[in-house]
Structures are given as structure tokens and as C-alpha cells.
PyMOL Python script that loads the backbone (N, CA, C, O; Angstrom):
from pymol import cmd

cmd.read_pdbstr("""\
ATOM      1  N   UNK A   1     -13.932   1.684  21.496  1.00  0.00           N
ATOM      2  CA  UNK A   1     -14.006   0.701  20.409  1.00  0.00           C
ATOM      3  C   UNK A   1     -13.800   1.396  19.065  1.00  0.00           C
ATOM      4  O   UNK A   1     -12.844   0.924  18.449  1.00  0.00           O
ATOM      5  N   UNK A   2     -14.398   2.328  18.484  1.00  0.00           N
ATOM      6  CA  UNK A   2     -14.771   3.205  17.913  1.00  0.00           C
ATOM      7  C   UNK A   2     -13.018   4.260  17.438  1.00  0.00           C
ATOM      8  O   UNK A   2     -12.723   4.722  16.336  1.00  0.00           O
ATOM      9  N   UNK A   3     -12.362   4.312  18.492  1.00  0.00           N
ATOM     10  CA  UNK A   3     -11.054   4.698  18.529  1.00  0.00           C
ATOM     11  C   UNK A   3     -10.058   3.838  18.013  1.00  0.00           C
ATOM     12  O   UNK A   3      -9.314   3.946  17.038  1.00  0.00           O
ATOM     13  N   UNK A   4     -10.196   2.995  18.838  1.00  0.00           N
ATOM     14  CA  UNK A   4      -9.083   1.557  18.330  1.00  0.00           C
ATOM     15  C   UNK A   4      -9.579   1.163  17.243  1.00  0.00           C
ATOM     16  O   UNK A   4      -8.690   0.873  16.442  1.00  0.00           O
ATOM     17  N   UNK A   5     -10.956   0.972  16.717  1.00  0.00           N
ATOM     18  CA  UNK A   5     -10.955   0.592  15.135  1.00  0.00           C
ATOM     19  C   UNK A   5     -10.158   1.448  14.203  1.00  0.00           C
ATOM     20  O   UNK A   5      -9.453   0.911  13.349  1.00  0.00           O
ATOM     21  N   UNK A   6     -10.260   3.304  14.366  1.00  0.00           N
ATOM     22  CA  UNK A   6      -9.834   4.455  13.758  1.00  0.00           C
ATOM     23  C   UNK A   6      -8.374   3.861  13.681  1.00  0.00           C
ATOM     24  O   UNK A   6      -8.030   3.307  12.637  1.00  0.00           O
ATOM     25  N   UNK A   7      -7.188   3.989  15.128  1.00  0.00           N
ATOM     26  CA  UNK A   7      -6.417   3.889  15.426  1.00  0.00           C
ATOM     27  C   UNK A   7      -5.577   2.659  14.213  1.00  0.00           C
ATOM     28  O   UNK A   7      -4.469   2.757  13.685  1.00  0.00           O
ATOM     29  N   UNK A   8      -6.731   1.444  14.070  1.00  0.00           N
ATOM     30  CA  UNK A   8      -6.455   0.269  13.651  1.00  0.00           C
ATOM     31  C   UNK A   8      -6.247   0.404  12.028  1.00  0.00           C
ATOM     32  O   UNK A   8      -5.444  -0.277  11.390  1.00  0.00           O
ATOM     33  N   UNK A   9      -7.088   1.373  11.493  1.00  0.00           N
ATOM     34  CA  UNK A   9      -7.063   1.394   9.660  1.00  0.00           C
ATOM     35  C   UNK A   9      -5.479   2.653   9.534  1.00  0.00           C
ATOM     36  O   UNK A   9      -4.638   2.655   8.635  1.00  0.00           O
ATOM     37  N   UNK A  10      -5.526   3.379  10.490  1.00  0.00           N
ATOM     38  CA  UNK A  10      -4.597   4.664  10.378  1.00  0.00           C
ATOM     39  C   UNK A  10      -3.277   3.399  10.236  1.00  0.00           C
ATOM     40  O   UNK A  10      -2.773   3.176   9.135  1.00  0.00           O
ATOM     41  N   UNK A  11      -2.787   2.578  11.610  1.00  0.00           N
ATOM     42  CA  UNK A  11      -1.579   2.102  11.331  1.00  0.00           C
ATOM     43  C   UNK A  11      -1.217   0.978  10.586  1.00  0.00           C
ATOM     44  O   UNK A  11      -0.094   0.485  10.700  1.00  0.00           O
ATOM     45  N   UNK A  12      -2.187   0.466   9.728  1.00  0.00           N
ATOM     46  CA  UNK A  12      -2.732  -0.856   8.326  1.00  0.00           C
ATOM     47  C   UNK A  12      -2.257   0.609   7.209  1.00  0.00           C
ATOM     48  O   UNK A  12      -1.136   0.442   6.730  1.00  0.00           O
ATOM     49  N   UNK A  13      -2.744   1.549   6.900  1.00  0.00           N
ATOM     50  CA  UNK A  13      -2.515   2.328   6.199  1.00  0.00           C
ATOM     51  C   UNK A  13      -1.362   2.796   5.916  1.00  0.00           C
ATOM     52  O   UNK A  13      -0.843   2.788   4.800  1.00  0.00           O
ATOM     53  N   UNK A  14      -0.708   3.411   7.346  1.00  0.00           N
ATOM     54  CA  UNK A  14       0.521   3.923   7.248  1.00  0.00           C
ATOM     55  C   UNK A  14       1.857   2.873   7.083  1.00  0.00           C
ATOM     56  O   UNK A  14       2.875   3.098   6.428  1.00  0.00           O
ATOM     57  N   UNK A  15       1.513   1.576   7.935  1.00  0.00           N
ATOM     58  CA  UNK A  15       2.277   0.252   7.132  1.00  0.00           C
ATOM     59  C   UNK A  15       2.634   0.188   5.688  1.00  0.00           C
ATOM     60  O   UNK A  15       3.724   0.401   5.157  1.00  0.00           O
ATOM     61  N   UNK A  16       1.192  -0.239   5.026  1.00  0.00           N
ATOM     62  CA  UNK A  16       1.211  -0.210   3.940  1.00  0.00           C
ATOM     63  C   UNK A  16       1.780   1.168   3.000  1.00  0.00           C
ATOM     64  O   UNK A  16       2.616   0.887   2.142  1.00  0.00           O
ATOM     65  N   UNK A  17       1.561   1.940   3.065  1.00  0.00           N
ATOM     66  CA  UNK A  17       2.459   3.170   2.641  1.00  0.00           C
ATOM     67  C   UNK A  17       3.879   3.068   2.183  1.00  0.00           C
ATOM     68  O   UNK A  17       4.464   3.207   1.109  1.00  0.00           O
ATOM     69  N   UNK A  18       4.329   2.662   3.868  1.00  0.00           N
ATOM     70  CA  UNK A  18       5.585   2.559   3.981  1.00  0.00           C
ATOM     71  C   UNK A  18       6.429   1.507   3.837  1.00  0.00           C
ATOM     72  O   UNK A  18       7.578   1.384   4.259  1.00  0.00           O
ATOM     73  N   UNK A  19       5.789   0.791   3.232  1.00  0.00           N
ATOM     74  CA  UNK A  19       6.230  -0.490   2.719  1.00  0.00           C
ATOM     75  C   UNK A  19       6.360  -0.171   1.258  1.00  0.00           C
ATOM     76  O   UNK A  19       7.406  -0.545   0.727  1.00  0.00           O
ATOM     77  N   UNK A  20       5.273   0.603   0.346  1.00  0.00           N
ATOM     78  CA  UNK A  20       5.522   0.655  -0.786  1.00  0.00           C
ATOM     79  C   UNK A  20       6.389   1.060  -0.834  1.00  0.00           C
ATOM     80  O   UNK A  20       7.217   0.428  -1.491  1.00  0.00           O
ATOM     81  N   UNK A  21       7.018   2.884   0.049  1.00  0.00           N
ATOM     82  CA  UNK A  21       7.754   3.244  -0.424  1.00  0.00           C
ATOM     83  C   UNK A  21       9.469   3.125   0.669  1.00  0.00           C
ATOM     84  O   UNK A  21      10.166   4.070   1.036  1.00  0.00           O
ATOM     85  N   UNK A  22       9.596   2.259   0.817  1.00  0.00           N
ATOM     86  CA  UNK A  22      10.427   1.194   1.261  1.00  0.00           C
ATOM     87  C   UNK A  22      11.062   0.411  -0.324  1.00  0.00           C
ATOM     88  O   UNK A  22      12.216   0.433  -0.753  1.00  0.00           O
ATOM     89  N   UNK A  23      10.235  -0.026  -0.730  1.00  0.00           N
ATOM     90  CA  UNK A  23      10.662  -0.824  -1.899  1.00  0.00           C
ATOM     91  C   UNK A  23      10.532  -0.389  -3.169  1.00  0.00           C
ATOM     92  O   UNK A  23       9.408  -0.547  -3.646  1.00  0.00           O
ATOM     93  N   UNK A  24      11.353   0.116  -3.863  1.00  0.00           N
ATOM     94  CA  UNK A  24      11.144   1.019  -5.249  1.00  0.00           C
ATOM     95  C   UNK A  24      11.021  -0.226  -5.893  1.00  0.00           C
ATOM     96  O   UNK A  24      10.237  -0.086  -6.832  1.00  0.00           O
ATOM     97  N   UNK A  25      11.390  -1.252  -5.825  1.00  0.00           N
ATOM     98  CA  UNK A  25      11.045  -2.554  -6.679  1.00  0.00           C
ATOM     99  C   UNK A  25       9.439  -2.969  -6.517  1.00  0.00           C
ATOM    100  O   UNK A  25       8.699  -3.408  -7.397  1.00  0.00           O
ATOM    101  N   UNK A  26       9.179  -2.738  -5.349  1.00  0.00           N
ATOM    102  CA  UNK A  26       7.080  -2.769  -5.093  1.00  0.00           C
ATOM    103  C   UNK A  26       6.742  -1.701  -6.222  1.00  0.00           C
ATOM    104  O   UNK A  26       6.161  -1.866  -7.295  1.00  0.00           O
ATOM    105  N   UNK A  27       7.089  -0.965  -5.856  1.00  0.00           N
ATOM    106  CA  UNK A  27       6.582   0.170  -7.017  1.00  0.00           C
ATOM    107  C   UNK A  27       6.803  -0.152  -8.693  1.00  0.00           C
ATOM    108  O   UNK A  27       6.052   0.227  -9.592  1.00  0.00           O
ATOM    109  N   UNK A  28       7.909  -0.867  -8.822  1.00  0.00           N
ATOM    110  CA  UNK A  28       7.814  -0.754 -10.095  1.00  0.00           C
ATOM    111  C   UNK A  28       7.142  -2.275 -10.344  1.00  0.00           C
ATOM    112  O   UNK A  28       6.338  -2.180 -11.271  1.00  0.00           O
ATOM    113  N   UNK A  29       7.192  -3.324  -9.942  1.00  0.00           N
ATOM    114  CA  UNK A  29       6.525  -4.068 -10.477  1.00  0.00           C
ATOM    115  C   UNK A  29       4.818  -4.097 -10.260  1.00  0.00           C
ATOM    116  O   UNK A  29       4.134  -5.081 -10.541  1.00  0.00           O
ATOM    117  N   UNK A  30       4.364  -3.031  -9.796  1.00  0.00           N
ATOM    118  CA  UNK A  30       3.268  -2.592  -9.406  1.00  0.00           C
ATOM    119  C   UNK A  30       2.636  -2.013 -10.747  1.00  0.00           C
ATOM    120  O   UNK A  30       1.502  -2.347 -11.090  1.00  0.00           O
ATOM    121  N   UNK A  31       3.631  -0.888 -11.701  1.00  0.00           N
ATOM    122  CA  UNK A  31       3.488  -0.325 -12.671  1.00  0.00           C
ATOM    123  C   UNK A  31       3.651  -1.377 -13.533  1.00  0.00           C
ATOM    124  O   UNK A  31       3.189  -1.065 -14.630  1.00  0.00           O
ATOM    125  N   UNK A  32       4.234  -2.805 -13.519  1.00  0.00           N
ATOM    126  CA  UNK A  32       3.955  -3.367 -14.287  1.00  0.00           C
ATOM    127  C   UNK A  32       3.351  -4.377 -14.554  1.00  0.00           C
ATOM    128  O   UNK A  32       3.567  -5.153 -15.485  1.00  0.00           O
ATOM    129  N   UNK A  33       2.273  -4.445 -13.463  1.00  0.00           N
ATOM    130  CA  UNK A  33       1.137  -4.940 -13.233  1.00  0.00           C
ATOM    131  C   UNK A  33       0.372  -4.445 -14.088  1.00  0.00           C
ATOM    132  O   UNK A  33       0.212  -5.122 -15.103  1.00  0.00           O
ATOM    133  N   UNK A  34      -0.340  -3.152 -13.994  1.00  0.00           N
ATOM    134  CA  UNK A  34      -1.061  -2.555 -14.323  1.00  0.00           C
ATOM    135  C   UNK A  34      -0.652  -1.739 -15.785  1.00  0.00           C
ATOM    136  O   UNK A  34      -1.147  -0.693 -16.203  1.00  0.00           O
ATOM    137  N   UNK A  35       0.467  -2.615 -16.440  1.00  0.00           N
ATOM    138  CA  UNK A  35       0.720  -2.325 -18.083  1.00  0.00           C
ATOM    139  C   UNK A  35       0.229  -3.539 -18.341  1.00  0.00           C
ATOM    140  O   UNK A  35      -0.530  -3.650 -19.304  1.00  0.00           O
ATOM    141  N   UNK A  36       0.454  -4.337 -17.790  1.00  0.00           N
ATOM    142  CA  UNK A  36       0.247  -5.892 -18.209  1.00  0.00           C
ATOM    143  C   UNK A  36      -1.267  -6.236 -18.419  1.00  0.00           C
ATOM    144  O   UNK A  36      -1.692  -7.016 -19.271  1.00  0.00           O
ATOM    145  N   UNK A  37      -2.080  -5.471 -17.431  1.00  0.00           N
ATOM    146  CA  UNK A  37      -3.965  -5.547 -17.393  1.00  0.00           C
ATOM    147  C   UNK A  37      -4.369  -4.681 -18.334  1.00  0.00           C
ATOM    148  O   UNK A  37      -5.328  -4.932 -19.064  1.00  0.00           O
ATOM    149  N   UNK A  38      -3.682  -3.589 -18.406  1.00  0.00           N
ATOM    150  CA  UNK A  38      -4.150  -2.729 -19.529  1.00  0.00           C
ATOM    151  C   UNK A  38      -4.143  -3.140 -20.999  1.00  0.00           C
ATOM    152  O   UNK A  38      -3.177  -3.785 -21.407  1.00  0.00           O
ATOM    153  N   UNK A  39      -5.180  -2.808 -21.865  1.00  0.00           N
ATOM    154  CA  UNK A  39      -5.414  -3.245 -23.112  1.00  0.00           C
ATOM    155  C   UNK A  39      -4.291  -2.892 -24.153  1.00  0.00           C
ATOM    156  O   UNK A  39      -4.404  -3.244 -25.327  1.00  0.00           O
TER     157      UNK A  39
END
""", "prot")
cmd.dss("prot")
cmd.show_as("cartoon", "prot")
cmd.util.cbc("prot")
cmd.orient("prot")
């Protein structure tokens, strides 16, 4: 159980990763997210 949970955040993680850097457009509207929240 204990494995497959591990197993379960490792390939949610490595997805997500590789999705950001899959899309240089995720990335940049990401940075401009976080100009936009900033004061």
C-alpha cells in the first residue's frame, strides 16, 4: 500500500514536470502569473 502510494506521488510528479517542460508557453504564462500577483 505504502509502495503504490510512493509509486503514485513519484508518477503525479514526474507528469507534472513534464508537462511544464513540454510547454514553454506553461512556463511563460506561469511567469506571468506570478508578475501579475506580485505588488
Amino acid at each position: 500500500m505504502y509502495k503504490n502510494w510512493k509509486t503514485g506521488v513519484l508518477l503525479y510528479l514526474i507528469m507534472d514536470l513534464s508537462v511544464l517542460l513540454d510547454s514553454s508557453a506553461g512556463l511563460h504564462n506561469l511567469y506571468h502569473l506570478k508578475n501579475r500577483f506580485s505588488p
